[in-house]
Structures are given as C-alpha cells and as structure tokens.
C-alpha positions as CSV (number, residue, x, y, z in Angstrom):
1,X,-5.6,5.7,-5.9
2,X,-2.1,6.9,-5.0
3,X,-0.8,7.2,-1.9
4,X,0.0,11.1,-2.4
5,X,-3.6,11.3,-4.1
6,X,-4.8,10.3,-0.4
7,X,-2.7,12.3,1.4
8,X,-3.6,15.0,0.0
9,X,-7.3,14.4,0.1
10,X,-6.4,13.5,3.9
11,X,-5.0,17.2,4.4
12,X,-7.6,19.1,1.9
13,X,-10.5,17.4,4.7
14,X,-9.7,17.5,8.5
15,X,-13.3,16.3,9.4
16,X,-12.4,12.9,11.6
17,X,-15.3,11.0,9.6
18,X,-13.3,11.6,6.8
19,X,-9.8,11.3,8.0
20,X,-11.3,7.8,9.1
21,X,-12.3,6.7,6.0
22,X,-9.6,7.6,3.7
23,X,-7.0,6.3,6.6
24,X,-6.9,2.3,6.0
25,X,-7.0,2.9,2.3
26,X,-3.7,5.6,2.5
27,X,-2.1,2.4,4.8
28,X,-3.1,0.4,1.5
29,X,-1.7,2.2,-0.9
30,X,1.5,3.2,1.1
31,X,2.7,-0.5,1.7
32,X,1.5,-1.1,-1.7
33,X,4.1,1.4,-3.5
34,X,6.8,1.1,-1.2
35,X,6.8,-2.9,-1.5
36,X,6.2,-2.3,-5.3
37,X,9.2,-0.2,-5.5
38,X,11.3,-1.8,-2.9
39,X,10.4,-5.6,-2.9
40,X,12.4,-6.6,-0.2
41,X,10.5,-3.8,2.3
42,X,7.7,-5.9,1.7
43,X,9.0,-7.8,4.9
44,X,9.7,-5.2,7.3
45,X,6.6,-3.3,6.0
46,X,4.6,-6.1,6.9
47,X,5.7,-6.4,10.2
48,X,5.8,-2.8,11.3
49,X,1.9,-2.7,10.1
50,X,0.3,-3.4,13.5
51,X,3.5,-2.7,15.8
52,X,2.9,0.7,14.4
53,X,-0.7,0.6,15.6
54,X,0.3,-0.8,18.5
55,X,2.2,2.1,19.4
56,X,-0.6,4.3,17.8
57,X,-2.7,3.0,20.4
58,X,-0.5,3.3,23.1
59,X,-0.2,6.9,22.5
60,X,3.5,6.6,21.2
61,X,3.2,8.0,18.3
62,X,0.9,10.7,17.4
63,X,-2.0,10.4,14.4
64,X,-4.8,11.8,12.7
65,X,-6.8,9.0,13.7
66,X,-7.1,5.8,16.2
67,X,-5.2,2.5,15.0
68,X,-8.2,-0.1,13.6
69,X,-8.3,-3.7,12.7
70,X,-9.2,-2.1,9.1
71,X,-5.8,-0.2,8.7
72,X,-4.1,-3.1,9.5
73,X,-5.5,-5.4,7.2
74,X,-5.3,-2.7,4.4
75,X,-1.7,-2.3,5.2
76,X,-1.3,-5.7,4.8
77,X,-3.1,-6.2,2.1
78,X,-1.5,-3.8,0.6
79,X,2.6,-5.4,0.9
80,X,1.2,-8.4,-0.3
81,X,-0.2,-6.4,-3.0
82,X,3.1,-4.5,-3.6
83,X,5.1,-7.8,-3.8
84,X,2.8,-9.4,-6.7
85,X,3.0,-6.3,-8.9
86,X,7.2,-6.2,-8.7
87,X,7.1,-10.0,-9.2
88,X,4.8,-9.5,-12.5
89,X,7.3,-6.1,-13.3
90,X,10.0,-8.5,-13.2
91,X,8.6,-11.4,-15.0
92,X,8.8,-11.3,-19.1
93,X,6.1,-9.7,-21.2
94,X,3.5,-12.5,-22.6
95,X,4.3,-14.9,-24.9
96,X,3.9,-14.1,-28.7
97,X,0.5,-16.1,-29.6
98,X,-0.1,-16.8,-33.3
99,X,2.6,-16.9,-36.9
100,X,5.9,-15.2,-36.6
101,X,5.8,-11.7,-38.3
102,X,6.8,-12.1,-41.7
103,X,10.3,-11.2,-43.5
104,X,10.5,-7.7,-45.2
C-alpha cells in the first residue's frame, strides 16, 4: 500500500488503536518510496529512523502516536526495501530465453 493510501486512511480514522496500527506500516512505505525514488536518501533515511523516534519520545516533536520498536524496524525495513527495488529499476530487463525471433 502507498504511503498517501495510508495517510489518508491515517486521517479518515483518528481512533489511537487505529492510528497505531496503520503507523509502522506508513514509516514502511514512506522510507520505501522515498529510497526508491531517491536511492541515495536511502542513507540519511536510515539513520534519521530512530533519531526521529528518539525525539518523538522525548517530546520534540509532536505525533499522532508514541515512537515503537515496530516503526522503527518498519522504517528500516522499508529503506532497505526502497534501495533493492531502484537497484532492480536500474538493472536491465531479463535476458531473452529461447531462438532469436525470426527475419520478416
């Protein structure tokens, strides 16, 4: 699911059970299309993961919901994911398997 798909179930739903589910999966798929898009934010994106819920936590920065070990590791999961799918957009299509096509 797209990140704007979550968001806006995110903002359709203001219950905290739900804002709590659907959280670590929108940290997925954000990190997942920015990295996609922009490989080398994979990085940065990476790193500002749990400094970000760091500063949730430390009330730095305000949020829907409380920084968890789960939206970490989604957001992680999901630069890692990012930079796999722009290295297989970059790669050449499959080889050609079987005879040439023939001559017209």
């Amino acid at each position: 699911m797209s990140n704007s798909d979550l968001l806006q179930m995110r903002s359709k739903n203001e219950a905290p059970e739900a804002q709590a589910l659907l959280a670590k999966y929108e940290h997925r798929a954000f990190a997942r299309e920015e990295s996609r898009e922009r490989p080398l934010m994979s990085v940065p994106i990476a790193l500002a993961t749990p400094l970000y819920a760091l500063a949730k936590a430390a009330g730095l920065i305000g949020a829907r919901t409380p920084p968890t070990i789960g939206q970490v590791g989604h957001g992680l999961a999901g630069a890692g994911e990012g930079l796999v799918g722009a290295v297989k957009d970059s790669l050449p299509g499959p080889p050609r398997v079987g005879p040439p096509p023939k001559s017209r």
